[in-house]
BALOBA-1460 file (C-alpha; in Angstrom, 3 decimals):
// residues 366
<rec num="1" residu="x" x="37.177" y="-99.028" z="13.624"/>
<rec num="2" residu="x" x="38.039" y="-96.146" z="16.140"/>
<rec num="3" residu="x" x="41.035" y="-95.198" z="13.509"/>
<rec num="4" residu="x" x="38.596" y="-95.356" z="10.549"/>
<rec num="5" residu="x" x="36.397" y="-93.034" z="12.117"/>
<rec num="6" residu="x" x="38.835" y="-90.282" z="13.196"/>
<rec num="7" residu="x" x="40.352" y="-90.742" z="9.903"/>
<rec num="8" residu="x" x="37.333" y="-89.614" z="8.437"/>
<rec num="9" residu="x" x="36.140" y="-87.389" z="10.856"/>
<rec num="10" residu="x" x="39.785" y="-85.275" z="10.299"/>
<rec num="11" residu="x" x="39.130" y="-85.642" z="6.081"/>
<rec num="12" residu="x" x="35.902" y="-84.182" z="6.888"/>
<rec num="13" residu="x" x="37.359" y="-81.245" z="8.665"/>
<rec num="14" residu="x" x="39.965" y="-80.822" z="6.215"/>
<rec num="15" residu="x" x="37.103" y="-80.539" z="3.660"/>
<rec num="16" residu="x" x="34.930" y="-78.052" z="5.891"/>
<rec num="17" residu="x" x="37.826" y="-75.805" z="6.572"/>
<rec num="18" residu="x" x="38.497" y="-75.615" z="2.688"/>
<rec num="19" residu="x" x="35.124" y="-74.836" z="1.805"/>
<rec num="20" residu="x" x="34.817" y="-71.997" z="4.412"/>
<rec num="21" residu="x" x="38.222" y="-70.798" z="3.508"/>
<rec num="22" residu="x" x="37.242" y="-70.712" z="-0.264"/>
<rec num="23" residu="x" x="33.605" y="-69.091" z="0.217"/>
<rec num="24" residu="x" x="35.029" y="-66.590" z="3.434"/>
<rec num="25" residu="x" x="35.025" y="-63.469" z="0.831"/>
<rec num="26" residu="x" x="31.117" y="-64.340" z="-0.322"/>
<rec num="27" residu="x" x="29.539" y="-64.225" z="3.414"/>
<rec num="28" residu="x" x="31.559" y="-61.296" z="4.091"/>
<rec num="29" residu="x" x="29.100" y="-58.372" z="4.222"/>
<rec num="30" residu="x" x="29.407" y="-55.604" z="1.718"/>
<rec num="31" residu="x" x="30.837" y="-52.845" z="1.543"/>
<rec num="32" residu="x" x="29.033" y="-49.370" z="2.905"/>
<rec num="33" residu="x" x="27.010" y="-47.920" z="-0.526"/>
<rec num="34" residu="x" x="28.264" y="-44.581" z="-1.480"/>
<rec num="35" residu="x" x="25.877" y="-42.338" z="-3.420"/>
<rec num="36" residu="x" x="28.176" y="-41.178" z="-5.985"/>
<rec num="37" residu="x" x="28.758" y="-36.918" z="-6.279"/>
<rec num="38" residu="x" x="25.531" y="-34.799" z="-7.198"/>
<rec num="39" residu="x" x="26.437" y="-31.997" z="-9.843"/>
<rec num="40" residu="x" x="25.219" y="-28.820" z="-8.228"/>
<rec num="41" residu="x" x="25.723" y="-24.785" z="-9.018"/>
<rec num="42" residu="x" x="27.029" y="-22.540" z="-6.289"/>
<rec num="43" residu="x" x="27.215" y="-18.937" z="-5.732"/>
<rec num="44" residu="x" x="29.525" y="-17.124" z="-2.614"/>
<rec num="45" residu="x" x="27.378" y="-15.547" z="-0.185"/>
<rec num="46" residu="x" x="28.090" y="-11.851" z="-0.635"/>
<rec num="47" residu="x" x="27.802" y="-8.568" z="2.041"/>
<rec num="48" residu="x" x="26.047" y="-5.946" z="0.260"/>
<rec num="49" residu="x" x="24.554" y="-2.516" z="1.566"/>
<rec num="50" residu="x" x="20.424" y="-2.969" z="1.355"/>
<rec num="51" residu="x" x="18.159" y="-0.083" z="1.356"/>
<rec num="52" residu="x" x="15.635" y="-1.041" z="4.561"/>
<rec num="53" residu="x" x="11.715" y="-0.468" z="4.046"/>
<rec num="54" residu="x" x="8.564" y="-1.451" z="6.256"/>
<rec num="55" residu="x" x="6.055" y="-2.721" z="3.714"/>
<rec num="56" residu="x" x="2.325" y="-2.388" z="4.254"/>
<rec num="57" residu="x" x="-0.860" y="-2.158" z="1.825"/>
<rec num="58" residu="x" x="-2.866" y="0.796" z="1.619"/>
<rec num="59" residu="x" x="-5.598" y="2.658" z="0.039"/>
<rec num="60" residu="x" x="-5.611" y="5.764" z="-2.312"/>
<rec num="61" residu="x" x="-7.796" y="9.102" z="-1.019"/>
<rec num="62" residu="x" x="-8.385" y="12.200" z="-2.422"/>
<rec num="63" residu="x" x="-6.678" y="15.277" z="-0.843"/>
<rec num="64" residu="x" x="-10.216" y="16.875" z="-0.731"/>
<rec num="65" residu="x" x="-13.277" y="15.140" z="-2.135"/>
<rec num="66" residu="x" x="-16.790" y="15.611" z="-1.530"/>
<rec num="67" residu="x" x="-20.352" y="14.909" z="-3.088"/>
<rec num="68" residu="x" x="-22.046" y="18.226" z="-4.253"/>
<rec num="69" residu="x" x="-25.460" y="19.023" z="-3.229"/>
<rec num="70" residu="x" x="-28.012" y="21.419" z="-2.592"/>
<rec num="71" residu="x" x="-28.338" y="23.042" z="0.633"/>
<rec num="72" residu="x" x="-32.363" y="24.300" z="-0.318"/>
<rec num="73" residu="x" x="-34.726" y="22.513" z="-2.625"/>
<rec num="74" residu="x" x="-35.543" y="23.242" z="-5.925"/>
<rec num="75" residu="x" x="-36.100" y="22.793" z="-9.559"/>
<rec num="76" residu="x" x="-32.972" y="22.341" z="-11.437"/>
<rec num="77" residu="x" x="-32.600" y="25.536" z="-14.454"/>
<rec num="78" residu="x" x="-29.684" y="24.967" z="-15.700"/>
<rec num="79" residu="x" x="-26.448" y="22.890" z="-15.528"/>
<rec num="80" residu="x" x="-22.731" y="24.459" z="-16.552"/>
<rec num="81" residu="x" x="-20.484" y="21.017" z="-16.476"/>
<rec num="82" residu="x" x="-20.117" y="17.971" z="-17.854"/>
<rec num="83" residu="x" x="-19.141" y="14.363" z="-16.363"/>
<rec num="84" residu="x" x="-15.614" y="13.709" z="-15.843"/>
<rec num="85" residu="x" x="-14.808" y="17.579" z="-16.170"/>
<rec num="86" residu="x" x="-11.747" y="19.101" z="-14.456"/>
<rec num="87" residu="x" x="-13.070" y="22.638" z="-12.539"/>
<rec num="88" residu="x" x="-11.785" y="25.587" z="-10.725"/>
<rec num="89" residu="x" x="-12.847" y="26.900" z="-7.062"/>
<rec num="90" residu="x" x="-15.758" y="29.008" z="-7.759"/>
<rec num="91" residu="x" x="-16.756" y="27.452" z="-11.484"/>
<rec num="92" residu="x" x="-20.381" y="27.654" z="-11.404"/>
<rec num="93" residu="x" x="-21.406" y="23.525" z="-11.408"/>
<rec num="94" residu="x" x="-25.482" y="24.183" z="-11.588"/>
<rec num="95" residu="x" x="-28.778" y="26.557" z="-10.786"/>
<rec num="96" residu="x" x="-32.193" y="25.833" z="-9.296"/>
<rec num="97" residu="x" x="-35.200" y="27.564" z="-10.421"/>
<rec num="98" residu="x" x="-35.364" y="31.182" z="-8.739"/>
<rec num="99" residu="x" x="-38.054" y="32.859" z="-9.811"/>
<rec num="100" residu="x" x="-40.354" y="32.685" z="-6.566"/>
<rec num="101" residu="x" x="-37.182" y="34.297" z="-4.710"/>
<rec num="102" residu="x" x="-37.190" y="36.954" z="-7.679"/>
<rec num="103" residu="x" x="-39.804" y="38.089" z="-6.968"/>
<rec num="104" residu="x" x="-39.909" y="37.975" z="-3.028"/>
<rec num="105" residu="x" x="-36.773" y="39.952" z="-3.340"/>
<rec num="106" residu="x" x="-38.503" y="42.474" z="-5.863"/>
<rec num="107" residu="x" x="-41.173" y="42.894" z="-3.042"/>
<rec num="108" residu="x" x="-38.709" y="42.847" z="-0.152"/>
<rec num="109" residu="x" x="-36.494" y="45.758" z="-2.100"/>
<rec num="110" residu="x" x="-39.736" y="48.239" z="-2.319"/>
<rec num="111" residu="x" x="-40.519" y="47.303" z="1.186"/>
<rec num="112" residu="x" x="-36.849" y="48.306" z="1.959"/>
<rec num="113" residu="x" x="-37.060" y="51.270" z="0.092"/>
<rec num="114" residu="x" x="-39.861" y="52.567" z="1.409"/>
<rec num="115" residu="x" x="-38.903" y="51.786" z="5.475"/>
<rec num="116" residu="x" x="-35.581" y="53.925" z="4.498"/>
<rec num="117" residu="x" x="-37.746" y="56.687" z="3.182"/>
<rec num="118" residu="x" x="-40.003" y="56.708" z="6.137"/>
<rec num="119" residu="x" x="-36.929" y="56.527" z="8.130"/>
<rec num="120" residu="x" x="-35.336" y="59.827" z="7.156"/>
<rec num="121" residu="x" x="-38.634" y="61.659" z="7.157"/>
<rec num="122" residu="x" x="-38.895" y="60.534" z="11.280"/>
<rec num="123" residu="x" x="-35.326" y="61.844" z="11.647"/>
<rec num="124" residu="x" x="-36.146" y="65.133" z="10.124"/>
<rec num="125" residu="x" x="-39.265" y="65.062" z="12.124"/>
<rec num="126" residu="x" x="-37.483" y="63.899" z="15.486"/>
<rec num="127" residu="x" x="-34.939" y="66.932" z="14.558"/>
<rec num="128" residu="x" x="-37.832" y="69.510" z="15.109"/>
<rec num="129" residu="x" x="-39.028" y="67.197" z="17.611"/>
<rec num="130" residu="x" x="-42.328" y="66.735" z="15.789"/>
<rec num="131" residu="x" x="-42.574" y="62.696" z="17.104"/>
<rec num="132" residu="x" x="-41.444" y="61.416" z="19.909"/>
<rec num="133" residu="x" x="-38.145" y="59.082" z="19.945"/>
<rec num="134" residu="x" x="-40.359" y="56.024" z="20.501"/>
<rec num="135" residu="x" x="-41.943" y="56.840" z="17.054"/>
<rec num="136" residu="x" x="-38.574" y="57.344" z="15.516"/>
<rec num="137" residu="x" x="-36.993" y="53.602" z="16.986"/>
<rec num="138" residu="x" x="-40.108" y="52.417" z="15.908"/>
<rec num="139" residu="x" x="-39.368" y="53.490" z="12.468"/>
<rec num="140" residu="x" x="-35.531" y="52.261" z="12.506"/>
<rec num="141" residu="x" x="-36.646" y="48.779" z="13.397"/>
<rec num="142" residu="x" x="-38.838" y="48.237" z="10.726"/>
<rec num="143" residu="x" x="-36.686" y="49.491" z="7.989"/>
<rec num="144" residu="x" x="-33.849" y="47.028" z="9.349"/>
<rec num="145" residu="x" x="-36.037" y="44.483" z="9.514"/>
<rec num="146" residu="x" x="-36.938" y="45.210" z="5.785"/>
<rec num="147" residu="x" x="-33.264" y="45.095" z="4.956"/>
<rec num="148" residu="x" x="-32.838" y="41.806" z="7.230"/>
<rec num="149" residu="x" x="-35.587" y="40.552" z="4.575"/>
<rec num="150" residu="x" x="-33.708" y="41.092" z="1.687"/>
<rec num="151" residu="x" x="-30.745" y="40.010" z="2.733"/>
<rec num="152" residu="x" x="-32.531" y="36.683" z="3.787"/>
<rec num="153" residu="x" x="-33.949" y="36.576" z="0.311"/>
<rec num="154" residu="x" x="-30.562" y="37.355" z="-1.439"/>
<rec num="155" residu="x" x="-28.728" y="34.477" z="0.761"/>
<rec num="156" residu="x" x="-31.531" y="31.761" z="-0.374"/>
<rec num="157" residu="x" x="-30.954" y="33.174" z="-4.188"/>
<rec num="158" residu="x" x="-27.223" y="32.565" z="-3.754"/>
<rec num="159" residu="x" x="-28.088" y="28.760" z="-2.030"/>
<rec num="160" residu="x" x="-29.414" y="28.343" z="-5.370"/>
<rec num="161" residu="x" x="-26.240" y="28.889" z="-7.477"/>
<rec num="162" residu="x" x="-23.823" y="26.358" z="-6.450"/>
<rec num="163" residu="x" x="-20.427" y="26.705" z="-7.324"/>
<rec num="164" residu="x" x="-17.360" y="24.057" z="-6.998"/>
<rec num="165" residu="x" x="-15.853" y="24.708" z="-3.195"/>
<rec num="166" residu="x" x="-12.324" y="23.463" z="-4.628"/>
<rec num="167" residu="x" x="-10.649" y="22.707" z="-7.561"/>
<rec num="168" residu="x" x="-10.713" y="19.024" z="-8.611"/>
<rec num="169" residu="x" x="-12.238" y="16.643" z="-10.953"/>
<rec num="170" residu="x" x="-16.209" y="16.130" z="-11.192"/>
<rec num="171" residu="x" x="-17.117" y="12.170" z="-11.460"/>
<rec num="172" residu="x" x="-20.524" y="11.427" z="-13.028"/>
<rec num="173" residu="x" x="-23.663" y="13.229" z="-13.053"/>
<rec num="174" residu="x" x="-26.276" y="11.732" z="-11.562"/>
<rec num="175" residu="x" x="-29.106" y="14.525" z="-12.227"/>
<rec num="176" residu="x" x="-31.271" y="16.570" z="-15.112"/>
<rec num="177" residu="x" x="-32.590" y="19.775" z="-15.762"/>
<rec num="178" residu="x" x="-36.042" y="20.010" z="-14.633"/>
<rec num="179" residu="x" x="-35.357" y="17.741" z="-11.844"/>
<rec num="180" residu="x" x="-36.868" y="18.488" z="-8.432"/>
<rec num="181" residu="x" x="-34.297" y="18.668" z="-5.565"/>
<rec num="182" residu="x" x="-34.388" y="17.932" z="-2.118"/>
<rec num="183" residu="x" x="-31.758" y="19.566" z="0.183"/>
<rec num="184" residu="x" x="-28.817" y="17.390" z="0.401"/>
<rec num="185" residu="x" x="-29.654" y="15.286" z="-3.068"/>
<rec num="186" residu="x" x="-26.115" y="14.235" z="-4.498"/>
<rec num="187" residu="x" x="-25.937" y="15.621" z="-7.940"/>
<rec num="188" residu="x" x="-22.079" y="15.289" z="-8.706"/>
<rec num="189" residu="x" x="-18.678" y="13.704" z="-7.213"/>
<rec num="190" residu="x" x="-16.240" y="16.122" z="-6.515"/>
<rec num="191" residu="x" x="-12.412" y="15.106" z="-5.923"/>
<rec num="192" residu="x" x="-9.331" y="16.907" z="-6.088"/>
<rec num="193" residu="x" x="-6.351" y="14.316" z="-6.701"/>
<rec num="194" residu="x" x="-3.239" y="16.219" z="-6.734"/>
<rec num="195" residu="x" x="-2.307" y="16.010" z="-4.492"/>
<rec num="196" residu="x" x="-3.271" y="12.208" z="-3.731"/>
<rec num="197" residu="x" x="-2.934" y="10.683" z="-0.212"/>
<rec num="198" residu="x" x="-2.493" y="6.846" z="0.699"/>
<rec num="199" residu="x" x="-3.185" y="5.668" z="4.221"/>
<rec num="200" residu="x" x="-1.711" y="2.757" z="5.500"/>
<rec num="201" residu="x" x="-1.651" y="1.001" z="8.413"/>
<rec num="202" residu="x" x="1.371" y="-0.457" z="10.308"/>
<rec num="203" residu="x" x="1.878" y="-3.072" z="13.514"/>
<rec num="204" residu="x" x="3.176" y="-0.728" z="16.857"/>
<rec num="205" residu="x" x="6.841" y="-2.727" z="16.583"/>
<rec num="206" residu="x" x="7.447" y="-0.359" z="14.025"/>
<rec num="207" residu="x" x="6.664" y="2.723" z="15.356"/>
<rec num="208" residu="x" x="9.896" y="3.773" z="15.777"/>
<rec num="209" residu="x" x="10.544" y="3.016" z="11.764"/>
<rec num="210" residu="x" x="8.773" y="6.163" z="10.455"/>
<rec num="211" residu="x" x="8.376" y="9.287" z="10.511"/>
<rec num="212" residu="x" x="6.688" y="12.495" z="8.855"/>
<rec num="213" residu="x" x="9.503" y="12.982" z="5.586"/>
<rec num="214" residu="x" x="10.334" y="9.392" z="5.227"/>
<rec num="215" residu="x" x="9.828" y="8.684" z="1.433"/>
<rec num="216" residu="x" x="7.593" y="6.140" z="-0.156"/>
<rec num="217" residu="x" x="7.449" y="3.744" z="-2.535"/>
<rec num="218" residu="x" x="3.569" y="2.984" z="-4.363"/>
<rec num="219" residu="x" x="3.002" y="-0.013" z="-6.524"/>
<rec num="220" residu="x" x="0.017" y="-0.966" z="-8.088"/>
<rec num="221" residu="x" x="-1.170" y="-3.860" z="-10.310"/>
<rec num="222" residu="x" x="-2.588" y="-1.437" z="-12.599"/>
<rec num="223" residu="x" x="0.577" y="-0.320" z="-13.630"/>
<rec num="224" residu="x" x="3.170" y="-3.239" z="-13.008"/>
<rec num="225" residu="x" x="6.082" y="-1.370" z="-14.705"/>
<rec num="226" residu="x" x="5.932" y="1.913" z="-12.725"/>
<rec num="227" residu="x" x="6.479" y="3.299" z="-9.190"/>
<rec num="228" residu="x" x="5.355" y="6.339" z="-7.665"/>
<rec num="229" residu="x" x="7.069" y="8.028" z="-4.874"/>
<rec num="230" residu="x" x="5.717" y="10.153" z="-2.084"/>
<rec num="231" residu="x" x="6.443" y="11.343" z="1.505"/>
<rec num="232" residu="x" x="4.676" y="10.505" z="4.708"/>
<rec num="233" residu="x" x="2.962" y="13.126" z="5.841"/>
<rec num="234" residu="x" x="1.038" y="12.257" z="8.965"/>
<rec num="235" residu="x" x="0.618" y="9.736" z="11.448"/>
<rec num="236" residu="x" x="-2.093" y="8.891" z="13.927"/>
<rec num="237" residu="x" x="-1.352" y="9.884" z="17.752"/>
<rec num="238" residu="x" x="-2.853" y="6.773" z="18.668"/>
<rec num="239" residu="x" x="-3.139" y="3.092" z="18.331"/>
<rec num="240" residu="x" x="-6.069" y="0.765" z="17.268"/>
<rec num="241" residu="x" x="-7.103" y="-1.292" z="20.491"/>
<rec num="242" residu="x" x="-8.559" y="-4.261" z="18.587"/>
<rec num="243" residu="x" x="-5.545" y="-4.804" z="16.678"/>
<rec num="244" residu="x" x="-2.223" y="-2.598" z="17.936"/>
<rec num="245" residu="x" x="-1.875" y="-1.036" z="14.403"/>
<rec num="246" residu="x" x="-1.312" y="2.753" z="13.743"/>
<rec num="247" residu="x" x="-2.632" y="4.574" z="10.541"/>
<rec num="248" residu="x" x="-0.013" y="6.799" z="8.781"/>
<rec num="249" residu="x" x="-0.974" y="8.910" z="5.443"/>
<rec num="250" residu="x" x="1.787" y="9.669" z="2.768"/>
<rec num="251" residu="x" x="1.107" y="12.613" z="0.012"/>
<rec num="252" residu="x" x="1.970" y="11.618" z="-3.446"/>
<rec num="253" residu="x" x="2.156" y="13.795" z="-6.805"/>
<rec num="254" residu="x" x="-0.274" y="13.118" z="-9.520"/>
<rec num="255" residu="x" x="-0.173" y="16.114" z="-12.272"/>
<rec num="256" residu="x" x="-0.882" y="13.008" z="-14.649"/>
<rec num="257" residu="x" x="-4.229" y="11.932" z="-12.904"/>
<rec num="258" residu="x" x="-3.248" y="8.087" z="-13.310"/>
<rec num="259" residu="x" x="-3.748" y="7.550" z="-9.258"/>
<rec num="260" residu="x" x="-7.649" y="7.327" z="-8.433"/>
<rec num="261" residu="x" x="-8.941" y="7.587" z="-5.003"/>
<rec num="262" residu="x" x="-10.141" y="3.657" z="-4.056"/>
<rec num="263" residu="x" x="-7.310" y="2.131" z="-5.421"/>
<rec num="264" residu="x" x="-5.601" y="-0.684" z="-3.704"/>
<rec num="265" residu="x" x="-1.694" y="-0.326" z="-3.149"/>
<rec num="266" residu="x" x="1.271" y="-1.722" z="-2.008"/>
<rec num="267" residu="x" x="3.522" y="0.313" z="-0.360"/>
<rec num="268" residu="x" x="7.173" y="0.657" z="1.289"/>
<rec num="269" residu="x" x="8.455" y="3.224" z="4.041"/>
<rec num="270" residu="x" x="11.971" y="3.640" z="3.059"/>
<rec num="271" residu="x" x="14.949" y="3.748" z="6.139"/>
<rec num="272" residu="x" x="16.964" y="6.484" z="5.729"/>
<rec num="273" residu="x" x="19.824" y="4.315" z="6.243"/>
<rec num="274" residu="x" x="20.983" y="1.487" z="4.544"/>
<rec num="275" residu="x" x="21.931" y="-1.986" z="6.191"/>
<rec num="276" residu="x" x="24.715" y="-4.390" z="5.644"/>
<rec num="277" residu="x" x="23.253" y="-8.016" z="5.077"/>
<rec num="278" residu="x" x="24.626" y="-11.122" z="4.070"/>
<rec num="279" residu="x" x="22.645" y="-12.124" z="0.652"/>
<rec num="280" residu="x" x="22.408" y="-15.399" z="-1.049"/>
<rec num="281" residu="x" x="20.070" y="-16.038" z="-4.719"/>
<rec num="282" residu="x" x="16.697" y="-17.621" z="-3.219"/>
<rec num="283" residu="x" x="17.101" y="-20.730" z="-4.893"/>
<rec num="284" residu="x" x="19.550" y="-21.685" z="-2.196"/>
<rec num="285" residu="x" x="17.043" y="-22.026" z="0.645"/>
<rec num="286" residu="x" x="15.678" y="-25.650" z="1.385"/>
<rec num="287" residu="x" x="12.515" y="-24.391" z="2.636"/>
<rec num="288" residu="x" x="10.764" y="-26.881" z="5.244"/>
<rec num="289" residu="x" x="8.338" y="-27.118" z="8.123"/>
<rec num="290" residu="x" x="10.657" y="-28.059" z="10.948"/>
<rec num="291" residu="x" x="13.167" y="-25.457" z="9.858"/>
<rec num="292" residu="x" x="15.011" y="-23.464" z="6.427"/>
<rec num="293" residu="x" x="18.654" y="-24.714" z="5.524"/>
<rec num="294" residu="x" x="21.173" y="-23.937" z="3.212"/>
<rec num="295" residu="x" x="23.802" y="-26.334" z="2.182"/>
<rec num="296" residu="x" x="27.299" y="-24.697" z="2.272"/>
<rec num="297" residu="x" x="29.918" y="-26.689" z="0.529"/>
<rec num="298" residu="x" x="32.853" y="-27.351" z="2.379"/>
<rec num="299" residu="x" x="36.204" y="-29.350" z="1.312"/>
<rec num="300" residu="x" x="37.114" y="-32.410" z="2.929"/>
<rec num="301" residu="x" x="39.863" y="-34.757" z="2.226"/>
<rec num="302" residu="x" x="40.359" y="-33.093" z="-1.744"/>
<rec num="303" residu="x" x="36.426" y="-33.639" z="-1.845"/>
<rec num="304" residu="x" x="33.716" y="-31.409" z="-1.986"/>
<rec num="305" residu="x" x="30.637" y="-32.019" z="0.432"/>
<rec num="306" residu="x" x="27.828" y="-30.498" z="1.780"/>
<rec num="307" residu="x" x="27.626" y="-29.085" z="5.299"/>
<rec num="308" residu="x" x="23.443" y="-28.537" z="6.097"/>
<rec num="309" residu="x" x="22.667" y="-25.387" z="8.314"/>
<rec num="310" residu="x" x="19.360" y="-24.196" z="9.874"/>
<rec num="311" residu="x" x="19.121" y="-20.162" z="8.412"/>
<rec num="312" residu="x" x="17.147" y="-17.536" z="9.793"/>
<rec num="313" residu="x" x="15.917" y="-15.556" z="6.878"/>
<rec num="314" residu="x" x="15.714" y="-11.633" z="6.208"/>
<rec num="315" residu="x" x="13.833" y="-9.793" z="3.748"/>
<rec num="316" residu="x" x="13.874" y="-10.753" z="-0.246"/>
<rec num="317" residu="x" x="15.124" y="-7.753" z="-3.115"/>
<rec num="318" residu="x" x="14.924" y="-10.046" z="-6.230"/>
<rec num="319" residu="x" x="16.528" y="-12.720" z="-7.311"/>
<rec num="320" residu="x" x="18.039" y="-12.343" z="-3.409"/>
<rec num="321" residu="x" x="17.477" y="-13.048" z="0.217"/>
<rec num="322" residu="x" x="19.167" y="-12.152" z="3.355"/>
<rec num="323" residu="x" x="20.448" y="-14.433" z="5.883"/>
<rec num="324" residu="x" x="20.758" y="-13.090" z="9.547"/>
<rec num="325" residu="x" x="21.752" y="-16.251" z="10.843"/>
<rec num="326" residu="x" x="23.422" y="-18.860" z="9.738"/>
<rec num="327" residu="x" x="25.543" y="-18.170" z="6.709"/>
<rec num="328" residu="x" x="29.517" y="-15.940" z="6.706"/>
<rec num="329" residu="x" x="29.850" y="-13.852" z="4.320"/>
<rec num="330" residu="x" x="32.298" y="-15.256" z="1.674"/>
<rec num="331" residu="x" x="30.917" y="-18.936" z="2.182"/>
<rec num="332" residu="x" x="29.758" y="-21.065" z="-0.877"/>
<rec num="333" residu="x" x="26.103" y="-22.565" z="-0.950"/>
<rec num="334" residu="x" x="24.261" y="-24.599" z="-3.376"/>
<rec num="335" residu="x" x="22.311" y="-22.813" z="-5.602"/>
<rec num="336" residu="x" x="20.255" y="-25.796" z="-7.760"/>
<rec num="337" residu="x" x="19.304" y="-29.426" z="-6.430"/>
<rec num="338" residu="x" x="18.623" y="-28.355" z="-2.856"/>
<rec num="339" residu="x" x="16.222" y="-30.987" z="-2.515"/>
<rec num="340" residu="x" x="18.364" y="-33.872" z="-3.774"/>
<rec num="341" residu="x" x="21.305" y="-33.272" z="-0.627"/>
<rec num="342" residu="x" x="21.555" y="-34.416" z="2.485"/>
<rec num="343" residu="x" x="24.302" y="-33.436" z="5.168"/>
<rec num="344" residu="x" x="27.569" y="-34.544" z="4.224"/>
<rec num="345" residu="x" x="27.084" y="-35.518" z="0.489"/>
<rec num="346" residu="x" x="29.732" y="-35.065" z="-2.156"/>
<rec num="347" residu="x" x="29.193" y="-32.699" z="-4.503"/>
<rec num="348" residu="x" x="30.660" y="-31.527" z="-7.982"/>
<rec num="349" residu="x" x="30.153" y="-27.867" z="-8.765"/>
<rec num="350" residu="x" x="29.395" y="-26.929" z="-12.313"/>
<rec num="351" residu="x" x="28.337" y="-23.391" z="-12.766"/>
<rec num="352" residu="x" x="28.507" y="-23.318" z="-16.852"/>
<rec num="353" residu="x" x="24.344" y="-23.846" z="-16.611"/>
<rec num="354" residu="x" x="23.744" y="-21.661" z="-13.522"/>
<rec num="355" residu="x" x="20.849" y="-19.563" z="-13.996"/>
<rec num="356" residu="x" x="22.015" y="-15.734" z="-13.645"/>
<rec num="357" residu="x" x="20.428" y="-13.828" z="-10.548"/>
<rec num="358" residu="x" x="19.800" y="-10.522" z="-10.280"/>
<rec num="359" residu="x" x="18.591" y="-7.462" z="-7.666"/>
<rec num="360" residu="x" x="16.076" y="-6.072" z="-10.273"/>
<rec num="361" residu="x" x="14.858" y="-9.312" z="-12.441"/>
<rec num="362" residu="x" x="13.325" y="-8.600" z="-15.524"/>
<rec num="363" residu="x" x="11.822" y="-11.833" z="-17.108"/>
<rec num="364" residu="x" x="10.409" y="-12.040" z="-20.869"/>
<rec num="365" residu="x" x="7.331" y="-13.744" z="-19.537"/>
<rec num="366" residu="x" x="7.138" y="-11.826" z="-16.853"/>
């Protein structure tokens, strides 16, 4: 019995053994998966010479504007312009009703004429010493005071001819003949634009970026496909307290009138001299919370793979951004299917369907 049962105790073994030999290769675990090469573009990270500027938004003002009024009330008599008419210093703009003063000055001219008179008959008669010289000083006051009264007279008539104190363009008129005017009553917008200013204001770290003479660049929405240039001209002594900003004013040309004063602009204070940078199209940055990467691709073993870097970024000139940190000029980074890597992928580069990049884009739809 005791040889039957190690007999089949060993057969059993023998069959065990087999069936672990044969079935070894299915418990063994797989192999590691490898995610098979992701067809990417690439483009070599290139040192070019970029033209620095401090952008800021600002707001257009006239070189001189002002609302024209009366300084002494009135009836308007008669008005010489028209809305939206370009004037001259010294163009006659409107007249109040002047015939009260008319004829206080016709009144105060006898009255003048008459204390002169009197006045060289006392200094005949103070000659032969006829009156005394209180009689004659008595006689020169009154006839200046006569003259004080015209003048007076001729100053209120003039008050009542208002004339353009600059030359600019008048905006709307916002009165009628035979209206009655109060002093100070705004009859007519008054702006001379060419000259145009824009002021601007800028954060104190970059105080030391401009200066009176650095140029300007002005774009506007209202004309997407053109930019006007200018020069600053002043800037503020001192600094905002609430907020640490300065204000700085740039002078612009504007024969052509398209610049209005109110208009919203961006603008950009041009360095005087250029910077190196390293620049790579935009499309290569894997923008993220924690961090922006680029994914340079690197050879390893006759493969291509992807090496992921954290990137500090510079400023962006169209299709192009600049990378302070990070990236060597020279290097090749993924251009398309940022989001799709991870660090140490494989990669196949295919740059027959790269999209072309550019410093000035112009797109059909744009």
């Amino acid at each position: 019995m005791l040889r039957a049962f190690l007999l089949v105790f060993v057969i059993l073994g023998v069959v065990v053994m087999g069936v672990l030999t044969v079935k070894k290769k299915q418990f063994e675990p797989p192999p590691p998966f490898a995610f098979p090469p992701e067809t990417v573009t690439s483009h070599i990270a290139e040192e070019l010479q970029w033209q620095d500027s401090i952008s800021s938004v600002g707001t257009l003002r006239a070189s001189q504007g002002a609302i024209i009024s009366a300084e002494v009330s009135g009836t308007i008599w008669e008005i010489h312009f028209q809305s939206g008419q370009t004037v001259a210093k010294g163009d006659l703009l409107f007249e109040l009703d002047t015939s009260s003063e008319q004829a206080e000055l016709a009144s105060a001219e006898a009255t003048l004429n008459l204390a002169q008179l009197n006045l060289k008959r006392a200094q005949e008669l103070r000659q032969s010493r006829t009156i005394s010289q209180s009689e004659l000083d008595t006689v020169v006051a009154q006839a200046s005071e006569a003259k004080a009264e015209v003048n007076r007279i001729s100053a209120n008539l003039d008050k009542k001819r208002v004339v353009a104190p600059f030359s600019g363009r008048l905006g709307i008129r916002q009165v009628d003949i035979g209206e009655y005017l109060n002093p100070g009553t705004a009859v007519v917008s008054l702006q001379s634009m060419d000259p145009i200013y824009v002021d601007f204001s800028l954060p104190q770290q970059q105080i030391s970026k401009v200066n009176e003479g650095y140029s300007i660049r002005l774009a506007l929405d209202t004309y997407p496909d053109l930019q006007f240039k200018g020069n600053v001209e002043a800037i503020d002594p001192d600094l905002d307290e609430t907020n640490r900003m300065f204000r700085v004013r740039a002078a612009l040309a504007n024969k052509q009138g398209m610049l209005r004063p109110g208009m919203f602009a961006n603008v950009e204070v041009v360095q005087p001299q250029p910077s190196t940078v390293v620049a790579v199209p935009s499309t290569s940055v894997y923008y993220q919370a924690y961090g922006n990467t680029i994914f340079v691709i690197k050879d390893k073993e006759g493969q291509s793979v992807v090496e992921q870097r954290f990137v500090k970024l510079g400023k962006a000139i169209g299709d192009f951004v600049s990378i302070s940190e990070g990236i060597q000029a020279g290097e090749e980074v993924v251009t398309s299917g940022v989001f799709k890597l991870s660090n140490g992928r494989s990669v196949t580069v295919d740059n027959s369907k790269a999209f072309e990049v550019s410093m000035n884009p112009q797109p059909e739809d744009a």
